[in-house]
N, C-alpha and C positions, 0 to 999 in steps of 0.2 A: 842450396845452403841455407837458403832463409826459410826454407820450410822444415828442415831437420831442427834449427834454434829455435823456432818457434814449438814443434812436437818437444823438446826439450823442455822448454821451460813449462809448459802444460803440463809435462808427466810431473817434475818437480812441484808445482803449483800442488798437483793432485795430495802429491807424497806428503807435501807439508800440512795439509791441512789433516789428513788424517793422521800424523804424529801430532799435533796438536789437540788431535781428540783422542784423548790417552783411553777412555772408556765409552761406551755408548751401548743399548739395547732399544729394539721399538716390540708394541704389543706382539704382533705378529710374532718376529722373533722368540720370545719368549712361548707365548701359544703356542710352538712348531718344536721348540727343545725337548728333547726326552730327557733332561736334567731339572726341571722343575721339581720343587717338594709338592706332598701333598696338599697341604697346606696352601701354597701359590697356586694352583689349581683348582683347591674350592672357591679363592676369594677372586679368580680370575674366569666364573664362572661363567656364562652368556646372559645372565638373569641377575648376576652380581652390580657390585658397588659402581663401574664401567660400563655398565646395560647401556647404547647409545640414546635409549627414550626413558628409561627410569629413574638411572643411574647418577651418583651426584652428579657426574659430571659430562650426563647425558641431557637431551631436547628439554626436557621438563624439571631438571634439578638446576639449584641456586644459581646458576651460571647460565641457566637456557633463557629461551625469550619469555617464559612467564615470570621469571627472578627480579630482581632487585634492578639485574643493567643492561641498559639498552633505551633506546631513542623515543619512546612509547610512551602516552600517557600513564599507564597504569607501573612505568619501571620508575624507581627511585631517583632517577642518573637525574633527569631532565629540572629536579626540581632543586638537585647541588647547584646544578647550571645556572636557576635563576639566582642563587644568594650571589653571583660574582664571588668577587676577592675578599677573603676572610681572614689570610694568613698573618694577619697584624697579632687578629684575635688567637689563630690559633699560636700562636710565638708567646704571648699572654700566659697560655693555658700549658705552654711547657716549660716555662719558670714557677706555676706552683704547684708541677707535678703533674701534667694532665698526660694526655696521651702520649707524643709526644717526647716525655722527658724519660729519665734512665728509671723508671715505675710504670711506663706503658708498653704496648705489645711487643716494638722492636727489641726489649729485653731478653725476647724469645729467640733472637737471632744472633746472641752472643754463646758463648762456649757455655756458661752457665745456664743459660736459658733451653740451649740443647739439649742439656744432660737430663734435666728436667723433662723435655718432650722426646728424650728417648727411655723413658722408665717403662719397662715389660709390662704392661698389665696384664694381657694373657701371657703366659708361659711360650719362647718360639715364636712372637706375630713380630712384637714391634722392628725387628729389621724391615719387613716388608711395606713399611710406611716411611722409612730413613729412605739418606738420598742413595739412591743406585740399588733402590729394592724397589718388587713386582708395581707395589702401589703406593711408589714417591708420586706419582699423580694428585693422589689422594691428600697425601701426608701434609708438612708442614712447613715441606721445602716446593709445592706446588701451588695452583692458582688457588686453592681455598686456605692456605698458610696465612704465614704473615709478610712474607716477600708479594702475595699474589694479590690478585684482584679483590679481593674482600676486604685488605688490610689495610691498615694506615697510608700506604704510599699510591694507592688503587684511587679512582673517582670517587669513589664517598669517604675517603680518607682527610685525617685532620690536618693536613697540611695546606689547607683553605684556597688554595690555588683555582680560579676558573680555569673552565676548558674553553679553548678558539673554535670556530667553525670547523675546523678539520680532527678535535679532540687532542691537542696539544696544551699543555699547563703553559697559562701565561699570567704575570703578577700582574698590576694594577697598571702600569705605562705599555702592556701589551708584549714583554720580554718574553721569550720561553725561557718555560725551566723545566728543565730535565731530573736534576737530582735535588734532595736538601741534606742541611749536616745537625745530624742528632748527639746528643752527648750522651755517650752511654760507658761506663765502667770508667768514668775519671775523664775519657779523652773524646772530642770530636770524630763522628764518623758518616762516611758518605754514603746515601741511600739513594740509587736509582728508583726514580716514579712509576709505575705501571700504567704508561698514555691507554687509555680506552680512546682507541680511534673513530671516527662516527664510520659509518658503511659508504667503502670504496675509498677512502683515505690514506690506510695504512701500508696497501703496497705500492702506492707513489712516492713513499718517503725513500729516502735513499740515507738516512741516518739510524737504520733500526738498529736496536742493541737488542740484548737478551731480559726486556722486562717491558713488555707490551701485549695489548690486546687488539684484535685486528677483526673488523666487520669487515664481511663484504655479502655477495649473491654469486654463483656460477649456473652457468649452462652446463647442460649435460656432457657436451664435450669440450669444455674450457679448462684453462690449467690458469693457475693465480701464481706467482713466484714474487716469495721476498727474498731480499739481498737483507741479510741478520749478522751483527756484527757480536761472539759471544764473548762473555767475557774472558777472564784468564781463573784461572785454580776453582772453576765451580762447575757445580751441579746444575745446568738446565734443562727443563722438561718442557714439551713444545707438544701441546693437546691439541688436533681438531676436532670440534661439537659443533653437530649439525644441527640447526637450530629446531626442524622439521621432522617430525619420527616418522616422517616416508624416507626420508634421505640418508645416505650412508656418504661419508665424506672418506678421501684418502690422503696420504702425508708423507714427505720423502724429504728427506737431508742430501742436498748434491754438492757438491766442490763447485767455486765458478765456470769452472771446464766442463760441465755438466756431468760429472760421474757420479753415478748413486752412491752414497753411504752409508745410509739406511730406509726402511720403505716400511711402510705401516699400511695393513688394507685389508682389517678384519670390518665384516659387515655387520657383525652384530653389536659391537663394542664402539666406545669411540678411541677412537686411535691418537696414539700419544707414540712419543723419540724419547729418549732423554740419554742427557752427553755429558761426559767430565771431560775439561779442556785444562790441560799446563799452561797453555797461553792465548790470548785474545785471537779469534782464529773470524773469518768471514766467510758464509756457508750461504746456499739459496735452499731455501724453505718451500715445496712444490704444496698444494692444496688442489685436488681435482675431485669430482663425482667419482665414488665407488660403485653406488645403486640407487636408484629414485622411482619411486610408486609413482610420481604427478608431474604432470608438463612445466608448470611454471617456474622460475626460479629457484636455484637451493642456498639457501641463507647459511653461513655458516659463518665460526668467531677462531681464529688462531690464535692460544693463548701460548704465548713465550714468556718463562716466566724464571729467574734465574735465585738457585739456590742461597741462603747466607753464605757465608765466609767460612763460617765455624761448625757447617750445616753436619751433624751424625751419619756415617754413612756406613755401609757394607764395605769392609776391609777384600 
């Protein structure tokens, strides 16, 4: 009897969590459809904007290890790390309009600021850069946006916050903070931070949401699993980039009952999920070696990075 309630509440557990993801597609998927446009095909090409080693958001582009972040002398991160706590200053600078306030980037994450960054400028592309198009990766609902890791709420963002030893935002008495409240259109609004976790950090947390970056290394046959808590009515996209252009990473969405719900595991691209959820749902996030030319370690970054509110998307 207690094994019947128990397979019961598993199948439900399973059920719910994919009623709760109302939408989702990964690379592969999409690669494998014979409903593809032209158009998604050229720009989803092996040599294209997703190339794992060329590509923006391959080994070598703004987000790999020769970029801007990361624990390195020569990356940017280590030297926010040394100014501490600054958030006095930046609170300063969003009362006279600085970043910040309803004139800086978060602007871009209201209804208004959408419509703006859904203006066609080729004829036919710009769906494909909206949320729940080929290359929302890309777009401005992903880690190069202004919700992601480059933007205001990311490590070199102006909300002056240090990072802890384990790359968690803490104020001046050593408090985490997770979110801050910007005013934007007349009213207070709350902004999830994008923790850049330092390497082997991030899947020990047992509080992940849908807007963090996660270092770590695998072995060739290791699997990494975060427990990711998404949020409710949004768009998130969830990239692995291999830091190394010998290494091909892989990436899977599972229920906590462990059934797969999506699987990404092309070797030439770097592989990306991305999900529209009705309601805040909690899902494990798998990271394993797809392929690897060299013995040693394969360094890779999980970026979970969670849509605007307001974000334009594919009807």
């Amino acid at each position: 009897m207690k094994k019947a309630l128990l397979l019961l509440f598993t199948i439900l557990g399973s059920l719910s969590v994919q009623a709760k993801i109302v939408k989702g597609y990964s690379l592969s998927g999409i690669l494998d459809s014979l409903e593809t446009t032209a158009i998604e095909r050229y720009w989803l090409n092996s040599m294209g904007p997703l190339n794992r080693s060329v590509g923006v958001v391959g080994s070598r582009g703004p987000l790999g290890y020769l970029g801007a972040f990361g624990e390195n002398w020569w990356n940017v991160t280590p030297y926010f790390d040394t100014e501490g706590d600054w958030s006095e200053l930046a609170e300063s600078l969003s009362e006279i309009g600085g970043p910040l306030s309803e004139l800086g980037p978060l602007f871009l994450s209201t209804e208004a600021g959408q419509q703006l960054l859904s203006f066609d400028f080729t004829p036919g592309s710009a769906y494909l850069l909206s949320a729940g198009g080929a290359l929302m990766t890309l777009g401005p609902s992903g880690p190069l946006g202004v919700m992601g890791l480059m933007g205001p709420l990311g490590p070199h963002g102006v909300h002056g916050y240090s990072r802890n030893e384990s790359g968690e935002y803490v104020d001046k008495q050593g408090k985490r903070v997770k979110s801050i409240s910007v005013k934007l259109e007349g009213q207070k609004q709350q902004f999830s931070l994008v923790e850049f976790y330092r390497p082997g950090h991030g899947r020990l947390k047992n509080d992940l949401d849908s807007s963090f970056v996660a270092q770590d290394s695998l072995s060739r046959s290791e699997v990494h699993t975060y427990k990711v808590k998404l949020s409710a009515n949004r768009w998130v996209t969830l990239t692995a980039l291999s830091l190394f252009d010998l290494d091909a990473v892989k990436i899977q969405v599972k229920t906590l009952s462990g059934e797969v719900l999506y699987s990404s595991d092309d070797s030439l691209r770097s592989n990306f999920i991305n999900l529209k959820t009705d309601s805040s749902t909690t899902v494990q996030i798998e990271v394993s070696v797809l392929t690897s030319l060299q013995l040693f370690e394969k360094p890779y970054r999980l970026m979970v990075i969670e849509a605007p509110k307001n974000a334009s998307e594919i009807k």
